[in-house]
N, C-alpha and C positions, 0 to 999 in steps of 0.2 A: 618366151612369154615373161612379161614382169610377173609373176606371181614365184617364176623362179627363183629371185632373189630376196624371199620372203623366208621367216623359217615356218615352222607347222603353224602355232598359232596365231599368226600375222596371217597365213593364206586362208586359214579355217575364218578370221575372220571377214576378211577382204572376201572372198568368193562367196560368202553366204545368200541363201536367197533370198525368200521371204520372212517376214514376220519379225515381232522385237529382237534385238540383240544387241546386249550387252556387252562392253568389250571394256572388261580391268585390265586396265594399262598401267603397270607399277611403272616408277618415275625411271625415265633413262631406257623405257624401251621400245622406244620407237612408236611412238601414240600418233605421231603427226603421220611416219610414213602409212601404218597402217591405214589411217583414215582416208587421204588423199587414192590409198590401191584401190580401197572400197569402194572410191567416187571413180572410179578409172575405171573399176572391174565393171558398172554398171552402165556406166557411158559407152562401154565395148561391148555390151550386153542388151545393147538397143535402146535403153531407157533416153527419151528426149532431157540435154540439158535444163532445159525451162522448163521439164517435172519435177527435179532434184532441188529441194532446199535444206542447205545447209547453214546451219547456226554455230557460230564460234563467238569469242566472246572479245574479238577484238579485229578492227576493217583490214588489218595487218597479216593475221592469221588467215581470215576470211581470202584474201588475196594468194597469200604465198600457196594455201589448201587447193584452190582453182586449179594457181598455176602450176604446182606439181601434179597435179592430176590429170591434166592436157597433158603433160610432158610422158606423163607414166603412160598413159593411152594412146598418143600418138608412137610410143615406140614398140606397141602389137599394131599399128597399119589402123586401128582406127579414126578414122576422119570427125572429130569431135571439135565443137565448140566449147570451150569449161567456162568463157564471158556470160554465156547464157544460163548459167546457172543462179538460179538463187543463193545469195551469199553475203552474210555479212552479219553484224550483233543484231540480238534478239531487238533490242530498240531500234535498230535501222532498219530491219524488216517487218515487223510492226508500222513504224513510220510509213512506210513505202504502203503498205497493205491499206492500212487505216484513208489513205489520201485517195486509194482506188475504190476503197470499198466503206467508207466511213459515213456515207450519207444512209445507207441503214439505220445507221445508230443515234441520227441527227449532229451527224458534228460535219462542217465545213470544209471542203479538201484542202483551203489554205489558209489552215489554222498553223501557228506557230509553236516552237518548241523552246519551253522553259528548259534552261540548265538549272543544279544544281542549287547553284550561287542565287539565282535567279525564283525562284520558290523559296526561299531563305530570304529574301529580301522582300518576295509579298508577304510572305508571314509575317515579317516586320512592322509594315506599312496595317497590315491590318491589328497588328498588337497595339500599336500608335492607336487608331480611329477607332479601336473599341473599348479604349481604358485602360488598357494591360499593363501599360511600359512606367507610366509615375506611378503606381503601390508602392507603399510602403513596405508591406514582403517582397521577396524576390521571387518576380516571376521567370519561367523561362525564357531562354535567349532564342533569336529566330532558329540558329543552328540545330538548337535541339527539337528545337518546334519542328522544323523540317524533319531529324532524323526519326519525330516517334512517329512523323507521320508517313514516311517514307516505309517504314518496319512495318507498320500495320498493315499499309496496304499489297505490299510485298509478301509476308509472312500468313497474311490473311488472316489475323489472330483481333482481339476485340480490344480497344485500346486502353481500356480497366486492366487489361490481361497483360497489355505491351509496359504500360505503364509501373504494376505492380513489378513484373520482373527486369525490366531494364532500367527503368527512369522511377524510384521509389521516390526520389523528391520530388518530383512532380505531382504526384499522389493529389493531394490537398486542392490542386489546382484543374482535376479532372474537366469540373464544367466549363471551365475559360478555356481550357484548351480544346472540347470538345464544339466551341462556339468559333470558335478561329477556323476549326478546319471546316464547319459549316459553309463560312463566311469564304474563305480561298476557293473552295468548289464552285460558288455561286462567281467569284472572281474572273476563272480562267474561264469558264463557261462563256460569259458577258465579254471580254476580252477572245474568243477563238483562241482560246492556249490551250496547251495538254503541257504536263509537266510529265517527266524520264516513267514513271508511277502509273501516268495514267495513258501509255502506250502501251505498255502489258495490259492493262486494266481491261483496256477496251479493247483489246485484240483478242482477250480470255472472250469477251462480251459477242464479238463476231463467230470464235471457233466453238460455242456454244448457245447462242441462240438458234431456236428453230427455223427462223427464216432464212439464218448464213451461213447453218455449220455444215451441212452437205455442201454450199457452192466453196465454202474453202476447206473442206477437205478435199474436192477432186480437184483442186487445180495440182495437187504434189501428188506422184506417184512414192516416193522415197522421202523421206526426214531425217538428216545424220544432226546428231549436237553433238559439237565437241568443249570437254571441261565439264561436262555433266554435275561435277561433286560440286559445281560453283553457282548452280542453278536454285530458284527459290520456288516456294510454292505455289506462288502465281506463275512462276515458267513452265513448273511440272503440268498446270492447270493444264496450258496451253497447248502442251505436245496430246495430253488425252486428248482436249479436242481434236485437234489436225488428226489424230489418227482414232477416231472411234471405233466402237466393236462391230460398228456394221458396215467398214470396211476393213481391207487391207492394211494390218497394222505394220505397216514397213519403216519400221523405225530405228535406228540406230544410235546409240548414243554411249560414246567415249568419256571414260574418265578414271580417277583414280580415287578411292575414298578417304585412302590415306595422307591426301595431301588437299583434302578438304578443309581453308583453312579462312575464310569469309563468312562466319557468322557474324561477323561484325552489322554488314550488309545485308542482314535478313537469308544468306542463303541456307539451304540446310543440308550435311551429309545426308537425311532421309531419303533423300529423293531417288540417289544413287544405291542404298541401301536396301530398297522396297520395291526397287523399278520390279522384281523375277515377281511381284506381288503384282503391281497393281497392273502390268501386263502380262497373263498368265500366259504360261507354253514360253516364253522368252529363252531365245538359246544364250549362254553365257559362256566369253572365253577370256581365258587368262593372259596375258603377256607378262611373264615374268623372266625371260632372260633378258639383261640388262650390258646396253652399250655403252654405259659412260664411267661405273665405278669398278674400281678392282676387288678382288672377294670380302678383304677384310673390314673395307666400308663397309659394302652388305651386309658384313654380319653382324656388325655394330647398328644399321640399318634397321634390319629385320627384327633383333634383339629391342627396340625400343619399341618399334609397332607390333608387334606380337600381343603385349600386355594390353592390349586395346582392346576390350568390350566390341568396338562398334568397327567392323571392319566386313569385309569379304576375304576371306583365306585367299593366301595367296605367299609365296617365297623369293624372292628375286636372287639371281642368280647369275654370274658373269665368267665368260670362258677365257676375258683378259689376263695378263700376267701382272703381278704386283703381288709382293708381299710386305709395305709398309704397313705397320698395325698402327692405327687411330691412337691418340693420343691425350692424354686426360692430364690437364698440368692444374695445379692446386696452387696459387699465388697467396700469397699473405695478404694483399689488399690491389687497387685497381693501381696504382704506383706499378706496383710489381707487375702487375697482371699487360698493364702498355706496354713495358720492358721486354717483355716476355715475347708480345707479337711482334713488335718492331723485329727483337734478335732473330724472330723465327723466320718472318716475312724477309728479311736481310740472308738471313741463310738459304732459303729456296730460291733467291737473286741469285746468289754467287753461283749455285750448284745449277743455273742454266734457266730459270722459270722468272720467264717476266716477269713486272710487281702486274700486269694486268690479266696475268693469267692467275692472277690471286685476287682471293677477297675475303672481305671481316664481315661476318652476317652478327648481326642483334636483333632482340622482341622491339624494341622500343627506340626511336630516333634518338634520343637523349642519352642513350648508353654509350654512344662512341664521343661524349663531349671530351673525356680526357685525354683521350687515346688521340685525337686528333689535332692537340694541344703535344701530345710528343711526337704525332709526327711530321708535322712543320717544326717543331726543334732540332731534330735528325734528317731534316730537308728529305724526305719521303713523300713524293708527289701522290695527291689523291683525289679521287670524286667520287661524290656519298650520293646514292640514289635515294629519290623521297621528297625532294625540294617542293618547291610551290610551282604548281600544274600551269600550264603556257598559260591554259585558256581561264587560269584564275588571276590574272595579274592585270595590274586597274589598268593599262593602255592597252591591254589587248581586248577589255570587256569595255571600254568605252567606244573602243573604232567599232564593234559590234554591234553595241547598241544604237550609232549612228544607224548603220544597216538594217536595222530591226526596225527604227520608228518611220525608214523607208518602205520595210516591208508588208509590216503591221501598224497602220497608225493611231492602234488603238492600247498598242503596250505600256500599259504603265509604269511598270519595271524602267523599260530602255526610255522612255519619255524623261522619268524622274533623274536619271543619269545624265542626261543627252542635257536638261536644262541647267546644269549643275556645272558646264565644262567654261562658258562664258566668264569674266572675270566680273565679281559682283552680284553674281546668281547662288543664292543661297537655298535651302531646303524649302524654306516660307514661302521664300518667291516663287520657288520652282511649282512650287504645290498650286498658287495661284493660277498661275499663267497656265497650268493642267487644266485649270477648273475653267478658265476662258474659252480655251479651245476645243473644250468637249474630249478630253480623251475618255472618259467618263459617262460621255450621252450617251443617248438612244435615242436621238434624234438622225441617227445614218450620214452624218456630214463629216466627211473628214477632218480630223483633227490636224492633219499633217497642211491640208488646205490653206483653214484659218491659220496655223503658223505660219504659212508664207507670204497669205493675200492680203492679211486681215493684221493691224497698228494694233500693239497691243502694250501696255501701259509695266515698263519696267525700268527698276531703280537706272538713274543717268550713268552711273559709273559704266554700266552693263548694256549701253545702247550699243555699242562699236560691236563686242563681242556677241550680243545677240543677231545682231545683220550681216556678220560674217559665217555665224550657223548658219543663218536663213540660205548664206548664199552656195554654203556648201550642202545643204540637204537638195535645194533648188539646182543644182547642177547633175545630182545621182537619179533625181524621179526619174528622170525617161530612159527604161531598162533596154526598149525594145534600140538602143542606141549607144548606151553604156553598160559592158557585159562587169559583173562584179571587181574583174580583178583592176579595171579600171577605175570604178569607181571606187576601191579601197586608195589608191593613187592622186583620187581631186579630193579624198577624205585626209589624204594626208597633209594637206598641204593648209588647210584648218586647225590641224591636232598638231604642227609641230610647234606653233607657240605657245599651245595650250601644256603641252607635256613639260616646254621651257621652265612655264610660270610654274607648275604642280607637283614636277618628280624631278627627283634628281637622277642622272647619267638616262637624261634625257635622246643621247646620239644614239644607243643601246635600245632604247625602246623605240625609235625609228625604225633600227636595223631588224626589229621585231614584224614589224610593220613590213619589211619587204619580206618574210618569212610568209605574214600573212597572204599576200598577195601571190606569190608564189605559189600558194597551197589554193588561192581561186581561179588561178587559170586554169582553162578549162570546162568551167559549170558556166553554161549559158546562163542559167538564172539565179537570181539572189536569192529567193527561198531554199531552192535544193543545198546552195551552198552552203547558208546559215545552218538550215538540220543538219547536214549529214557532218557537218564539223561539230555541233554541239552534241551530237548523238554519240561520234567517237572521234575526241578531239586530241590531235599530237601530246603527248604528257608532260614534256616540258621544251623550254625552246632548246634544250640540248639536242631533244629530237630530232629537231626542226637543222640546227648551224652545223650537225656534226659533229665527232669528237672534241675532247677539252682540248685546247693546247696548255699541255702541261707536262711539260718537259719532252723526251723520246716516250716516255712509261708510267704510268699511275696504277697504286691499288684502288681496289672499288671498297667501297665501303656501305653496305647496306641493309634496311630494314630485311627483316627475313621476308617480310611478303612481296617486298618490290623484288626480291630475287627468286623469287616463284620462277619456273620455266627455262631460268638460265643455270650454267654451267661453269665450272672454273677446275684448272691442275687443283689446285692448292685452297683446301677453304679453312679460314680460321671461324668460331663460333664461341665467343666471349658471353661471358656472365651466365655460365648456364650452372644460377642459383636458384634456389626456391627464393619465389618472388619477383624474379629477374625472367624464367624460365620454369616452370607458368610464372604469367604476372599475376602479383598480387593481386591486381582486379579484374583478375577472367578466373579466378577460383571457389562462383555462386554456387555452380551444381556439378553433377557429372558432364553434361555435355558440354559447356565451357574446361575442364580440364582436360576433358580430350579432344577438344581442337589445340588446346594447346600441343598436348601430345602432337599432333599431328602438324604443329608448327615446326617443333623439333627438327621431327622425320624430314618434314623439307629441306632443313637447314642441312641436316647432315647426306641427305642426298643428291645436294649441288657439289659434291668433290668428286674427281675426277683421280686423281694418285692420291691426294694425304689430304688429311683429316687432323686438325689438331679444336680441341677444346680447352677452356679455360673458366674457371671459377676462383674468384678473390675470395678469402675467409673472410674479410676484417671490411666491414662498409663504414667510411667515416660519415656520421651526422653534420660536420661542418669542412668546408676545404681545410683549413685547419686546423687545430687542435687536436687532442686526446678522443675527445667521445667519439666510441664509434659500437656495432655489433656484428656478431658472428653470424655469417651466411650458413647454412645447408646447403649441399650438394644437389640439383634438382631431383626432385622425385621419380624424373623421368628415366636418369641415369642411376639411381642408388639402387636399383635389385642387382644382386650377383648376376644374375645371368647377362646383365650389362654392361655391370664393370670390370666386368670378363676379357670382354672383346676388347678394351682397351690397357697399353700401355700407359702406367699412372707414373707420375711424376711430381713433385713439388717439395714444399719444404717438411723436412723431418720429423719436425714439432709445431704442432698446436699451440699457437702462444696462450690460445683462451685456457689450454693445460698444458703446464710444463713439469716437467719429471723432475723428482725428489733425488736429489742429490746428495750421495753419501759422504758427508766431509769428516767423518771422525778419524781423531789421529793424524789430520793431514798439514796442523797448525796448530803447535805448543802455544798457546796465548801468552800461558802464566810465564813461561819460559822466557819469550819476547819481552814482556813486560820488565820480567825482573831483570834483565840485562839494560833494557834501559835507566833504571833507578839505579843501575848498584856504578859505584867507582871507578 
C-alpha cells in the first residue's frame, strides 16, 4: 500500500476521513506528496473524481497534484480517472463555475476576463473621462488605482480603511477615487467583463446565495486547498460557503503559516491561523520532519520562527547527515559584501556544487544591482528571477488583444490597443474611430461588424495600415474554421511589420509569438484559450523557451518571494540589515514585521547543505564618495538565541569605533627632533 511509504504524520493525514483538516506542513516536508496521498487515498476509497475539487494556486501544481495522485492510486490496483477531477487556481475554477452557473447572478456565460494590466488601463481611460488626470495635485496613477481596489475587494475591508492603512496619500482624494471605482463597475458590467476580483466576488455570491448555495455545495463531496497561508478573505469566504454547517464539512486544506509571505496581495496569515476556529471539531496534523535541510539549518530555522507571536507550534526536524553550521559574515560595506559571495560561490564550485545548485536570495530586486556588476567582472554566469512577466510585454498584449476584439467586440481595453498598432493611429484617433463603431452602444450592433463593412474616416498616413487590420481581423472571424493556434499564425503575419516599426529585436518577439501559438494548440475555442491563459498565464518567456544558454552553469539570483517553493545545495542570503531585512517600508505595525519575519524563514529554509548570510556595515549614500551610514544587524537575527546557531565571521573592528591605541613611550619626539637640528 502507498501509505507505507509515508511516515505517521503524512499517513495520519492522507487516510483521514471526514470533516475539516488541517495539515501544518513546515517547509521541506513533503506538503505536495502528502496532498496528492490524500487525493489517491480517496479516489481508492470510492470517492467519484468529478466530486473532488482541488484548489492550488498555480495550473502547474494543479497538474503535477492530478498526476501523482493517479500514479499513487493506480499502484494499490485502483482504476481511477485523476483528469476528472476538479483542479486548478481558485480564478480558473471560479471562471469555469461562473460560465456554468453565472446566469443566476445575471451575468453572461461569455463574458471576458480582464488581466491585471487590463483593469489598470480602464481605470486609466476612466481617470481621463472624469477629470482626474490634468489636476494640478497629484492624483493617483492607474496602478494604484487598481491595487487599492484590488485589496478592498480581496481583503473585504471599507476603502477609508484600505486607504488609511496602506495608501495614506491617497487620503485627500477618497471621493475621486471612490467615483472611479463606481464608474469601472458600471464599465465591465456594460462591456460582459469580470476582472481577477470579480471571479471570487461572484463565486463568494453563488456559494452563498440562498438560491445556489445548496446546488454548489453538493456538486463536491471533498475540498483539498493547497498553500492555504496564501489564501485571502474572500477565498476563505468561499471554502465556508462550499462547505456549510448543514453539510459535510470535508475539507482540507494545506499549508504553512510560517511561510506566509503575500500580504502584499491582500492575503492573510489569519485564515490559516483561525481555520480550528471557524471550523470547529477540525482535526490538525503536523509535518515537521523535514527532507531537504541538514540539522543545523533547522535550528537556525526554527531559532528565528520561534520569536513569532503569530504561528502554530510546530519544530522541524531532519534525520539527514550534515554538520555545516550556517554562517554569519559581517562585510565592511557592499564592495566587500560581492567579494565575499563571489569567493564563497567560487569555493562551493571548486569543492563539487554547481553555481546552479546555488543561489543569492534578496527582499528587494534592486539589492543584487552591485553584486551583479562583479559578477560579470569575474565572468560568473547568472539568471535573476523576477523579470517582466511573458504576458506583460507590449507584443504579446497586443497579439491578445487582436483576439479579444475578435472575441469580444465590445472591449474597449483591447479596441484602444488594436487601434493604436496601425502606423499614424494615434490615442485621438483611436478614441474616435471607438466612437463610430459603437464599441460603446447599446444599440446591440456589433462593433467589430462596422469596422470591417462600414468606410470609416481616418488620417491618410493610416489608410494602408488600417485595411491591412481590417484584413487580418476579417480572416480570424470564422472560428468554427480557424482553431486559435492558427489564427495567432494569420495574426502574425500583420504584427511582423508592426513590431519592425515599434520595438526593437523585433526577431525575438516573433519567436515569442511561436511560443504563443504553441501554448494554443489544442483549445478548440478562442474564449477558453484567452481565460484560461490570462487566468494562469506562463511567468515569463523563460518559461515558455527553456533554460538560459549561459554557459555549461549559472547561479540564480533571486527575489526571496520568487524563490518561495524551490530549493538549492548552497544558499547565500545578502543584506540581512535592519531596513534591508525587514524593509524599511513593511515596518507600519506588528503584522507587517512578521511577515517579514516570515520572509526570512523562507529564505533560510531554501538551503539544502550550507547556509551563509551576509550584512555590509557601512551603506554608501552616493556610488562614490565618503558619505555613507552604519547598518544594524537585522532584528531578526540579533537575539542570542539566534546568533547562536551561527558561526560569525567578519572584520574585527568597527570602523564606526575603532579602539584607542596606547602609543606612550613608543616615539621619542623631542629626541628625533633634536637630532635633526643638532650638527
Amino acid at each position: 500500500m502507498f501509505e507505507d511509504a509515508l511516515n505517521d504524520a503524512q499517513r495520519r493525514a492522507a487516510t483521514h476521513g471526514g470533516g475539516p483538516l488541517l495539515i501544518v506542513a513546515g517547509a521541506g516536508t513533503g506538503k505536495t506528496t502528502t496532498l496528492a496521498s490524500r487525493v489517491a487515498w480517496l479516489l481508492a476509497n470510492g470517492v467519484a473524481p468529478e466530486r473532488l475539487l482541488l484548489l492550488t494556486f498555480s495550473r502547474r501544481a494543479a497538474r503535477e497534484m492530478t498526476t501523482r495522485a493517479e500514479r499513487i492510486a493506480g499502484a494499490s490496483d485502483a482504476d481511477v480517472d485523476a483528469s476528472r477531477i476538479w483542479s486548478g487556481t481558485f480564478h480558473a475554477i471560479g471562471n469555469r463555475l461562473l460560465r456554468l452557473h453565472g446566469r443566476a447572478l445575471g451575468l453572461d456565460p461569455s463574458f471576458t476576463v480582464l488581466d491585471q494590466a487590463d483593469s489598470a488601463d480602464v481605470m486609466n481611460l476612466l481617470r481621463d473621462e472624469l477629470g482626474f488626470s490634468g489636476r494640478e495635485r497629484r492624483f493617483p496613477r492607474k496602478e494604484t488605482l487598481a491595487g487599492i481596489y484590488s485589496r478592498t475587494v480581496n481583503a473585504g475591508e471599507k476603502l477609508g480603511d484600505v486607504l488609511k492603512r496602506h495608501y495614506p496619500w491617497c487620503l485627500d482624494e477618497a471621493d475621486a477615487v471612490r467615483a472611479i471605482f463606481a464608474a469601472y463597475t458600471e464599465r465591465k458590467r456594460s462591456q460582459h467583463a469580470l476582472d481577477y476580483d470579480d471571479l471570487l466576488l461572484f463565486w463568494k455570491a453563488l456559494a452563498t446565495s440562498d438560491t445556489t448555495r445548496s446546488q454548489l455545495a453538493e456538486m463536491f463531496d471533498h475540498v483539498l486547498v493547497d498553500e492555504y497561508q496564501d489564501t485571502n478573505a474572500l477565498q476563505a469566504d468561499i471554502l465556508e460557503g462550499l462547505r456549510p454547517e448543514d453539510t459535510p464539512r470535508n475539507l482540507t486544506v494545506v499549508g504553512d503559516d510560517a511561510q506566509s509571505i503575500y500580504g502584499f496581495r491582500a492575503a492573510t496569515v489569519r485564515n490559516i491561523l483561525e481555520f480550528p476556529t471557524r471550523f470547529p471539531g477540525a482535526a490538525i496534523v503536523r509535518l515537521e520532519q523535514n527532507y531537504r535541510s541538514t540539522p543545523p539549518i533547522l535550528e537556525t530555522s526554527n531559532a528565528v520562527i520561534a520569536l513569532s507571536p503569530q504561528r502554530h507550534e510546530k519544530t522541524l526536524w531532519s534525520a539527514r547527515r550534515g554538520d555545516l553550521t550556517p554562517t554569519l559574515r559581517t562585510c565592511l560595506d557592499e564592495a566587500e559584501q560581492c567579494a565575499a559571495v563571489c569567493g564563497t560561490v567560487l569555493a562551493h564550485r571548486e569543492e563539487g556544487v554547481p553555481l546552479k545548485e546555488q543561489a543569492v536570495l534578496f527582499r528587494a530586486a534592486h539589492h543584487s544591482d552591485h553584486l551583479e556588476v562583479e559578477l560579470a567582472r569575474r565572468n560568473i554566469p547568472f539568471v535573476k528571477y523576477g523579470g517582466l512577466k511573458f504576458m506583460e510585454a507590449a507584443h504579446v498584449k497586443d497579439t491578445l488583444a487582436l483576439m479579444r476584439v475578435l472575441e469580444n467586440p465590445h472591449d474597449e481595453v483591447a479596441w484602444f490597443r488594436v487601434l493604436q498598432l496601425p502606423e499614424s493611429m494615434g490615442p485621438a484617433t483611436s478614441r474616435r474611430l471607438m466612437d463610430a463603431i459603437g464599441v460603446r452602444g447599446a444599440d446591440g450592433a456589433s462593433p467589430l461588424t462596422r469596422f470591417l463593412d462600414e468606410p470609416h474616416e481616418v488620417p491618410k498616413a493610416a489608410l494602408e495600415g488600417v485595411q491591412d487590420l481590417r484584413s487580418a481581423l476579417r480572416g480570424c472571424s470564422d472560428e468554427t474554421t480557424l482553431a486559435p493556434a492558427a489564427q495567432i499564425e494569420r495574426l502574425r503575419v500583420f504584427l511582423a511589420p508592426v513590431f519592425a516599426r515599434r520595438y526593437d529585436a523585433s526577431a525575438a518577439r516573433l519567436r515569442d509569438l511561436d511560443q504563443l501559438t504553441a501554448l494554443a494548440v489544442g483549445y478548440g475555442t478562442r474564449g477558453r484559450f484567452l481565460s484560461e491563459l490570462t487566468l494562469d498565464p506562463p511567468s515569463s518567456t523563460g518559461d515558455l523557451a527553456g533554460p538560459p544558454h549561459l554557459d555549461e552553469d549559472w547561479l540564480v539570483l533571486s527575489t526571496i518571494h520568487s524563490a518561495k517553493g524551490l530549493e538549492w545545495d548552497v544558499v547565500h542570503v545578502i543584506h540581512a540589515a535592519d531596513g534591508m531585512i525587514p524593509s524599511d517600508m513593511a515596518t507600519g505595525d506588528d503584522d507587517q514585521i512578521e511577515e517579514e519575519r516570515r520572509l526570512l524563514y523562507v529564505a533560510l529554509t531554501r538551503s539544502r547543505d550550507a547556509l551563509h548570510v551576509y550584512r555590509p556595515m557601512r551603506y554608501y549614500r552616493r556610488p562614490k564618495g565618503d558619505p555613507h551610514s552604519y547598518s544594524q544587524l537585522s532584528r531578526f537575527l540579533e537575539p542570542p538565541d539566534v546568533r547562536s546557531t551561527f558561526e560569525e565571521t567578519g572584520p574585527a573592528v568597527d570602523p564606526a569605533d575603532p579602539p584607542v591605541v596606547d602609543l606612550t613611550g613608543t616615539v621619542d619626539v623631542d629626541s628625533y627632533l633634536a637630532g635633526l637640528w643638532s650638527e
